[in-house]
N, C-alpha and C positions, 0 to 999 in steps of 0.2 A: 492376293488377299486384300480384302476391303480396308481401308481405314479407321478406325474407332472417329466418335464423331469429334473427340478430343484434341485430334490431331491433323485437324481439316483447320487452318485458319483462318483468318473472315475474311470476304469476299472485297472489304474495303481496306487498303493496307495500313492506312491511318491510323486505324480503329484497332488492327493486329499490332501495330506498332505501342500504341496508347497502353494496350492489354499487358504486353512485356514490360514495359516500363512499371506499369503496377507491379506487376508478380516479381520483379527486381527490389522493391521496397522503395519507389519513388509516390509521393502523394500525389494526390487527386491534380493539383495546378503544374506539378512537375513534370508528368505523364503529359500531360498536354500540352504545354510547353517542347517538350521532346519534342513530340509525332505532329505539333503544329509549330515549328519556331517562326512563322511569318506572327504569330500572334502576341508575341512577345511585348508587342503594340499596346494591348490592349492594357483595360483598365484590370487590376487583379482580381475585384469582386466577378468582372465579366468572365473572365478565364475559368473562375470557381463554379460557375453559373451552369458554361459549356461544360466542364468534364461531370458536371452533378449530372448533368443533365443526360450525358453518355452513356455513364456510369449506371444509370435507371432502367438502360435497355436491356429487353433481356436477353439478346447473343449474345453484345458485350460482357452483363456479368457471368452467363454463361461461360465465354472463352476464358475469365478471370480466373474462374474456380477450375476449368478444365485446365489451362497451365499450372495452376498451385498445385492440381495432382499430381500432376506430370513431374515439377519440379521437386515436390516430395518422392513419388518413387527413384528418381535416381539416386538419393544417397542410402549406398549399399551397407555401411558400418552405424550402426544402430551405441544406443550407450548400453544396451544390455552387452550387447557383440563384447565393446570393451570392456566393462566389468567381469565378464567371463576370463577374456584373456588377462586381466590382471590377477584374477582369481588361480586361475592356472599356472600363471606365471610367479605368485609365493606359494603357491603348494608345491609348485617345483624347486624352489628353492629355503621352504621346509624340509622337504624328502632329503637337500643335501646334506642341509646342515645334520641333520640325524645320522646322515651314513657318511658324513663327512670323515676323516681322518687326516692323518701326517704325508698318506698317498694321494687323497685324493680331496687340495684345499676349494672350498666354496668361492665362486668366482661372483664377490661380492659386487665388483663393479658392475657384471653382464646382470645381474639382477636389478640393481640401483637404476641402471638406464632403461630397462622393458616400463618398472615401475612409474619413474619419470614421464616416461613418453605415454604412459596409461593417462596418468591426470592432464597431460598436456592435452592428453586428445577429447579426456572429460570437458574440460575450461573449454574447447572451440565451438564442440559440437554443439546444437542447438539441442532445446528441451523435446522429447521425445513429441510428435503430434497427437493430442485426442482425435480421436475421433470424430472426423466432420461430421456438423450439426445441421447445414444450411444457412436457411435467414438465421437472424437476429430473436435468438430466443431466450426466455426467464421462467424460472418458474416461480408463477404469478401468486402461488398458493402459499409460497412464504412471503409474499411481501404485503398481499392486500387484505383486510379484515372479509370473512364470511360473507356480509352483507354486500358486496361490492362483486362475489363472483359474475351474479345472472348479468348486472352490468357491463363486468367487462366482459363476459361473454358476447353480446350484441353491439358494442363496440368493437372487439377483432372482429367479428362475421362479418360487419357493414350492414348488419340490420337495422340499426340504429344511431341519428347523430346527434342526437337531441339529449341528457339528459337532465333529470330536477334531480336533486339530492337534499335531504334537511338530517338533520339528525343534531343530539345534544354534544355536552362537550363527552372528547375521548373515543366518538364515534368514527374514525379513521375517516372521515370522507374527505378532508383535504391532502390526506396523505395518499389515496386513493386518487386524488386526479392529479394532485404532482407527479405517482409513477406514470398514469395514463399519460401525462404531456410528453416525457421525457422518451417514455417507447414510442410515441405519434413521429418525434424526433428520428426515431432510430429505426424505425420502419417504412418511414415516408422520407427519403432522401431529399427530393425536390421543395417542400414544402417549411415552414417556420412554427410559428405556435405563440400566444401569448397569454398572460395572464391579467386578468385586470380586475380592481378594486376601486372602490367610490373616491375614497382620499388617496390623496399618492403618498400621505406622510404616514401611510399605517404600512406601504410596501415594502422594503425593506426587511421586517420582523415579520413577516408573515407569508405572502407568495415567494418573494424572492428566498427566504432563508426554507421553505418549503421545498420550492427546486434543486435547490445547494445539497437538501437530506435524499431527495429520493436520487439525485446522481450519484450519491454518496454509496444508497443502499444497491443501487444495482450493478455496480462494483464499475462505474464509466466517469473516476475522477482524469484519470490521463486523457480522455478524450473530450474535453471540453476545458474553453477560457472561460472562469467566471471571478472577472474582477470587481473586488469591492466595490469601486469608485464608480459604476458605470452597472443601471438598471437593463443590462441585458448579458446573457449566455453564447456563447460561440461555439457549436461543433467545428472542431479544428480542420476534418479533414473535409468536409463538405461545405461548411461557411453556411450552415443553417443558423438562424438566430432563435432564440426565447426572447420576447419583449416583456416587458414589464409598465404597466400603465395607470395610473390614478385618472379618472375622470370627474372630476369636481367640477368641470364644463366638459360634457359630452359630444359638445359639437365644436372642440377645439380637440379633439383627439391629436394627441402626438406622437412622432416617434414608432408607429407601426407600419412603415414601409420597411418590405424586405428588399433585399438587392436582387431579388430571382424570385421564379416562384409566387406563392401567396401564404396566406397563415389559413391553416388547415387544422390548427386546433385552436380552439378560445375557450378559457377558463374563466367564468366570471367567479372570484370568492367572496365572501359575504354579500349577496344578491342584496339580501333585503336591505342593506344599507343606501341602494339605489332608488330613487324617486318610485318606479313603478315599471314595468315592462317597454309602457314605449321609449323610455330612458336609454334602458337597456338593446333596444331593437336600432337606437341610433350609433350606438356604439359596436355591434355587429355590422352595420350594414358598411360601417368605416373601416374597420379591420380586416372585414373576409372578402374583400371586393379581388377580383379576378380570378376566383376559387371556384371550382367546378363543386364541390361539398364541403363545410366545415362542420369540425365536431365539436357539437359547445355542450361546456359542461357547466351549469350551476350549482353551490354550494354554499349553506347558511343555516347557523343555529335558527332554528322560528323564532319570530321575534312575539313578545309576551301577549301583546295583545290579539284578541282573533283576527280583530276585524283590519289587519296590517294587511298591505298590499300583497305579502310576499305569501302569507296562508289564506289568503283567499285564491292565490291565482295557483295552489298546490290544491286547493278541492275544485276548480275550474279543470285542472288538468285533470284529474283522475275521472270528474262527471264526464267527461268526454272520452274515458277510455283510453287515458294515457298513464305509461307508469310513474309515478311519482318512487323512486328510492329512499326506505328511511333507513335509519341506521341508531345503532345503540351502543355507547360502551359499553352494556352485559355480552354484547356476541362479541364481544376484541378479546383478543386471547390476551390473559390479565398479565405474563411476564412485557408485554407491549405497554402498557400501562405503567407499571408499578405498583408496588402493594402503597406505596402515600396517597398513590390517586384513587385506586380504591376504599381507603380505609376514610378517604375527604370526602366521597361521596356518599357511604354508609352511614357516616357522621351526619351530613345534613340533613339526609333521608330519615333521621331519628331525629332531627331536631328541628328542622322546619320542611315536613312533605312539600307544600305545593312549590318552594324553591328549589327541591330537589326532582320535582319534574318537570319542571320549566329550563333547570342551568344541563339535567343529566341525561332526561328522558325526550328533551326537545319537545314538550307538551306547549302550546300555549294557554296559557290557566287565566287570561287578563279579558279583559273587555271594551266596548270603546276604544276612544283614543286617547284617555286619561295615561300620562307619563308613569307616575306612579302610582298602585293602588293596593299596596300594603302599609300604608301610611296609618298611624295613631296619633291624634292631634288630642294630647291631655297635659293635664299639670304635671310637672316633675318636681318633686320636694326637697328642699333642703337634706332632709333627711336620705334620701335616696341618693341627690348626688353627693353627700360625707359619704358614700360605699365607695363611687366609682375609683376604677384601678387604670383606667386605660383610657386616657385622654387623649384626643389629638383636636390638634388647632389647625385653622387654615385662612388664606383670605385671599381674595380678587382685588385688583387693582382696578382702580377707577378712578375718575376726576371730576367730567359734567359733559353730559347728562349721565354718564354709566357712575355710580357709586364707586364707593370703595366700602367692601363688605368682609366679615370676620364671623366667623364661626366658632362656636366648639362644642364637642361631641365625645360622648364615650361609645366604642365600641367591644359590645360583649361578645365574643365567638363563639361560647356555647349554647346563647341564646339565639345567634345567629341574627345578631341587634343590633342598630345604631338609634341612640339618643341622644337628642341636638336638643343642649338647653340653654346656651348663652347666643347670643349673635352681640355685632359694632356694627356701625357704618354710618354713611353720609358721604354726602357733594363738598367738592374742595377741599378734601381732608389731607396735611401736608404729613407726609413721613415720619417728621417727628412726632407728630399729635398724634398718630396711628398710631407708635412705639410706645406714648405715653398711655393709651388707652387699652392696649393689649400691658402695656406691665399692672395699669389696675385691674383689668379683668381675670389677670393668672397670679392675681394676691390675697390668700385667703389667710383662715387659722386650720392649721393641722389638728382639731380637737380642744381638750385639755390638758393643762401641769398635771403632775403630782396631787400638787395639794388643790384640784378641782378648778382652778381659775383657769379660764380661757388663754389658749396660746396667744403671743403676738401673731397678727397676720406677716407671711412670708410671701416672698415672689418666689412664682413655681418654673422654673426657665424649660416652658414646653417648647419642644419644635416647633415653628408656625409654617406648615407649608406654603409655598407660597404662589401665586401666576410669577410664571419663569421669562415672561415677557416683558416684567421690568424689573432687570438687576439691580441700575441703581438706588432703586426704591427699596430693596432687599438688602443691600449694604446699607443704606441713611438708617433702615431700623436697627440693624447691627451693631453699628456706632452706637445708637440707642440703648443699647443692653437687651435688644429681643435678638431670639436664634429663631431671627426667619431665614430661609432658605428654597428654593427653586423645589417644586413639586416634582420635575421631572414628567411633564405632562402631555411630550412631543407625544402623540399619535395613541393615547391613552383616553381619547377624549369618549368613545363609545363603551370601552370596556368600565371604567368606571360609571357611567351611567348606570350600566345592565348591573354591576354589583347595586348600586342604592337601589334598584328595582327589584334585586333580588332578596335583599333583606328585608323585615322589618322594622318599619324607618319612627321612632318617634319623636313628636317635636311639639313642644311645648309652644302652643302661639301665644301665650302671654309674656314670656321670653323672646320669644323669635318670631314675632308677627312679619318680618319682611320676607323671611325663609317659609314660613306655613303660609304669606299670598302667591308666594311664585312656586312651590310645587303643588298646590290645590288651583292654579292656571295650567302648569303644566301638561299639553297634548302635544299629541305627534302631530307634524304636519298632514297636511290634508292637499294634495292633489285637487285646484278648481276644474280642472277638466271633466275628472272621472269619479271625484268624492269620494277618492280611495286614500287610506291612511298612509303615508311612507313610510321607511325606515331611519326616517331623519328628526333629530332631537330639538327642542324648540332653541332658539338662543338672538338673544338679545333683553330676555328677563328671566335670567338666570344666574344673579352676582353671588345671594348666598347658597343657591345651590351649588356653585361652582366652587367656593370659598368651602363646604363641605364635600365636594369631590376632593379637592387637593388636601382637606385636611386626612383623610383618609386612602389616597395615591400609594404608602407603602403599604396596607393591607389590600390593598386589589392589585400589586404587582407582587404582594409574598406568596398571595392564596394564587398567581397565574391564571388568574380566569380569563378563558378565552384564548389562550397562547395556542399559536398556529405550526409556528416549527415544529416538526418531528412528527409524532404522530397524533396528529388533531383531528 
């Protein structure tokens, strides 16, 4: 009688050796270590490199799964088996106690021990096996929004390695390429993956804690190290890495050598934040070097105005016949959402359209390369500011040549409004004179007495949010009797932008003539090579703009605009 092909073992005895030590429950460096102990020598990334690399063949995992059968059919006692016989074993010792009597006592101990030895043999026995699956499979239709099917469909085929993705917020497409990384991981054994982003100080809250959710979602937390303290992921049993990368110099790339292999997936997120394509092209050609194909994925809100680098090179792709992916949080099944994010974007869609198709529908609605251009540059009265309810103060530190600059602002959310009607500033200005100059600027009268006469003026002790990069300066006003305080502005620097572009923004320039020169200068950089606009925001005349971002920092981290984690 012939053999089954199961039970032919491989032709090289190393490699049959290697195979049983896997099927024993030893890992990838273990097995190899056995069936090679001359290698013991080696370095241990190498060790992991060879058995990955073993491991990929397909006799070897062939023989794998032929011994797992093999070593599953021989255990003859199943847990149903036992359950039966314990089943048996008190219904027989039912029947006695019923027909028990004075002739014929229950032999409670012979029952006591069958039962015993039942659970003892429950506790040893392993959990019943499913049903082998093969490779490495998910179903993809609970984890990725609609719009991302035909994608990942031409991604598993290998039709496709290229793709663009835009879409607004809520449109799952970073959620969508973190699972894509994670199974590139889990189906390409040999190969790594990384993700990369224009600042490295925005990585952490947004690719990295992206990665963290979709290992989470696909139920592979035991199977990976992902420590806090350190910008990269470890598959434990293969030594595949996920990098993580800020390119703020593109041609100082770091930290994307793997120990084996090459990186076979690269995720760029928020594209448009990168100078322009060949930006981008340099930072591929550094990452996927020794790859026979990598799958790059781009992904990014469109940024506002048309003429930005990143929606002009999305209608370049399409004229030429390529598919550009959009995406929409109307097609994301809305329990993925939340009824608050839904009910935040109804809200603005009634209360200011072209911001709700710019922040939701990922429209670009802007022109030029004018920063902001919802701006109203008019008087604000006396009168108008006695309404306001919703103050915030803010300021930039500076010395010479950069100022020192102070804002302050109401902002209305139903109107979907900021009004900037006070500004401070000046060269050399010391701490305490700042303190002294923000406690007269938050010194008014709260109306009228009783009896019609004007209140005293009172000090209004607003927050003053502040640049987090000079504490001491932030205490000396303290001592002061101002409650300034650190904005909290680590890697916040874009997302607040995109809110004051999302709103409309008014500013009184006969108040604030230094604030209405530098957002009425305000353009996007401009690329001299190709006379294309970036995704890069102007700075270095930017004080009371910046002094109005920070006074406004906890309403652009309460509303979450722009948060990456989870499903984005």
């Amino acid at each position: 009688m012939q053999s089954e092909p199961r039970d032919i073992p491989l032709a090289n005895p190393r490699h049959e050796e290697y195979c049983r030590h896997r099927v024993e429950g030893m890992t990838q460096r273990q097995a190899m270590l056995a069936a090679y102990p001359d290698r013991a020598r080696w370095k241990p990334e190498t060790v992991d490199k060879r058995a990955c690399e073993l491991e990929a063949d397909g006799k070897v995992k062939g023989r794998i799964a032929a011994l797992k059968r093999a070593a599953a059919e021989k255990a003859t006692t199943t847990r149903a088996e036992v359950l039966a016989g314990m089943s048996e074993t008190f219904e027989a010792g039912i029947s006695r106690i019923r027909g028990a009597g004075a002739d014929r006592p229950l032999d409670y101990t012979a029952v006591s021990a069958v039962t015993q030895l039942g659970k003892t043999l429950l506790d040893a026995l392993p959990e019943d096996a499913p049903e082998e699956r093969g490779e490495f499979t998910r179903d993809f239709a609970l984890l990725i929004g609609r719009d991302f099917f035909r994608p990942h469909m031409l991604m598993a085929t290998g039709a496709q390695t290229e793709f663009w993705c835009k879409g607004g917020r809520g449109s799952l497409k970073s959620s969508w390429a973190s699972i894509e990384l994670v199974n590139h991981i889990e189906t390409h054994p040999g190969e790594h993956a990384a993700a990369v982003m224009k600042r490295k100080n925005s990585l952490r809250d947004a690719v990295y804690a992206q990665v963290v959710w979709a290992i989470h979602e696909m139920g592979l937390d035991d199977e990976y190290e992902m420590p806090a303290s350190t910008f990269k992921i470890r598959k434990k049993s293969t030594g595949q890495t996920i990098f993580f990368a800020g390119c703020d110099d593109p041609h100082k790339t770091k930290g994307l050598k793997p120990p084996f292999g090459f990186i076979g997936f690269l995720w760029f997120e928020e594209s448009d934040q990168f100078r322009g394509m060949a930006e981008i092209r340099t930072v591929r050609q550094s990452a996927a070097r020794g790859g026979e194909r990598t799958v790059t994925v781009y992904t990014y809100n469109p940024p506002r105005t048309r003429d930005n680098w990143a929606n002009r090179e999305a209608d370049r792709r399409r004229d030429a016949g390529e598919e550009v992916f959009d995406s929409c949080y109307t097609d994301a099944p809305p329990e993925w959402l939340g009824a608050q994010f839904i009910a935040d974007a109804e809200g603005l869609k009634e209360t200011d359209e072209q911001a709700y198709r710019h922040e939701y529908l990922g429209e670009p609605v802007g022109y030029g390369g004018q920063v902001f251009d919802r701006v109203e540059f008019r008087e604000v009265t006396d009168g108008e500011i006695a309404t306001f309810e919703r103050l915030h103060a803010g300021q930039d530190f500076g010395w010479f040549p950069d100022p020192w600059a102070f804002t302050l602002s109401e902002w209305q959310p139903g109107q979907h409004r900021v009004i900037t009607f006070a500004e401070l500033g000046g060269n050399k200005v010391l701490p305490t004179e700042a303190a002294a100059r923000i406690r007269a600027a938050l010194t008014w009268s709260d109306g009228k007495s009783p009896d019609g006469s004007p209140k005293e003026p009172a000090y209004h002790r607003l927050r003053v949010l502040s640049d987090d990069a000079a504490p001491d300066q932030i205490q000396a006003q303290r001592d002061e009797g101002v409650d300034a305080r650190g904005a909290g502005k680590g890697g916040l620097r874009t997302m607040s932008y995109r809110f004051l572009q999302s709103v409309t923004w008014v500013i009184d320039p006969k108040r604030c003539p230094n604030l209405a020169r530098e957002v009425r200068e305000a353009e996007f950089e401009m690329d001299e090579n190709t006379g294309e606009y970036s995704g890069d925001y102007p700075d270095g005349n930017d004080h009371w703009i910046d002094a109005t971002r920070y006074a406004l920092m906890d309403v652009v981290t309460r509303r979450g605009a722009y948060k990456h984690a989870g499903r984005g």
